[in-house]
Structures are given as structure tokens and as C-alpha cells.
C-alpha positions as CSV (number, residue, x, y, z in Angstrom):
1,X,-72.7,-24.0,-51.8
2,X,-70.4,-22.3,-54.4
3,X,-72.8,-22.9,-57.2
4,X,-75.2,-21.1,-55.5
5,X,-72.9,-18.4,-55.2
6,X,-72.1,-18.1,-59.0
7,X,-75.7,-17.3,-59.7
8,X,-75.5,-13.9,-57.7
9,X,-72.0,-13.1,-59.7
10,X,-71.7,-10.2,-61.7
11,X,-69.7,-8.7,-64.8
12,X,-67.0,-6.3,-64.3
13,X,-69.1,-3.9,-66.0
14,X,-72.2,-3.8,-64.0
15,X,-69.9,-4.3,-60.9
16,X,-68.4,-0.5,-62.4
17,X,-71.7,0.5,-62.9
18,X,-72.8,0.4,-59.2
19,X,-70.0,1.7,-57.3
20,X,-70.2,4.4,-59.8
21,X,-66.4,3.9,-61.1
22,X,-68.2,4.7,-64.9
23,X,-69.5,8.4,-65.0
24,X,-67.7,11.1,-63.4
25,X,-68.5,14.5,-62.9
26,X,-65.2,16.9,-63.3
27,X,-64.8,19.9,-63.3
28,X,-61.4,22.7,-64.3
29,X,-59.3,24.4,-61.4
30,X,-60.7,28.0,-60.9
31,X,-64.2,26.8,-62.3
32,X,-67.3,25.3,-60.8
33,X,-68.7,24.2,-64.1
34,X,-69.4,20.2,-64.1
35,X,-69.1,18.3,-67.4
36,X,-69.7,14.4,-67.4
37,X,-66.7,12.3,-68.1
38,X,-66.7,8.1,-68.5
39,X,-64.0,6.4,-67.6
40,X,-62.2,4.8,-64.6
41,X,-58.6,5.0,-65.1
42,X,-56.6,8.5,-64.9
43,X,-55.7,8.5,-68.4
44,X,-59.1,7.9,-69.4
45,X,-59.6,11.0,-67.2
46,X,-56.8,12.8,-68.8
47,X,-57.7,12.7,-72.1
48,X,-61.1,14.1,-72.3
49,X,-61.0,16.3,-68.8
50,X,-57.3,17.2,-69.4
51,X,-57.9,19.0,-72.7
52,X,-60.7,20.3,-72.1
53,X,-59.3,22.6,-69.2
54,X,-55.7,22.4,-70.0
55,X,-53.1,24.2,-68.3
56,X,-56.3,25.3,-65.3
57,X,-56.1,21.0,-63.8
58,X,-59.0,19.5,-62.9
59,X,-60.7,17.0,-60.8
60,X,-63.0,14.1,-61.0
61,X,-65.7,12.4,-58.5
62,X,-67.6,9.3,-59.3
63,X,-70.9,9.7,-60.0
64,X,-73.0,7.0,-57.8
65,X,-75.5,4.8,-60.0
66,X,-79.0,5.0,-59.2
């Protein structure tokens, strides 16, 4: 039975890839402009959609895969 399970086993990667933890859409405080940002991991996060809108903050939503 478990080595019929390994066949349906997938990487970390595509696992990412369909819960959407890849791609976010952000967007600066006081703004309602959306850029796309990869990564998964707040400082990921914090280095591209922190200095792009600097002192304003920001936030971040996963983007669902289709």
C-alpha cells in the first residue's frame, strides 16, 4: 500500500505551486495598485514589496494556481 502512495507524491515546488504559496499579488498602504511578487517567506516579501513602497507598508495575498 505505501508504494502506491509514493506514485501520487509531489515536489515541494509543485506542492507551492498549487496552494498558490508562489505568486503574490501586493500592493503599498494608501494604494490600490497590485504588482506581482514570488516568494513565500516574509523576507522574500520584504525585499522586493518592501522597497518598492517603503515607508507606505504593504500587504501580500497568494495568488491561487490555476
Amino acid at each position: 500500500m505505501k508504494e502506491i502512495f509514493l506514485n501520487f507524491q509531489l515536489s515541494k515546488d509543485k506542492m507551492n505551486a498549487l496552494k498558490g504559496g508562489q505568486k503574490q499579488a501586493c500592493h503599498c498602504g494608501g494604494s490600490s495598485l497590485i504588482f506581482h511578487v514570488e516568494g513565500t517567506k516574509y523576507e522574500e516579501l520584504e525585499a522586493t514589496a518592501g522597497e518598492r513602497c517603503g515607508s507606505a507598508g504593504w500587504a501580500c495575498t497568494p495568488v491561487k494556481a490555476n
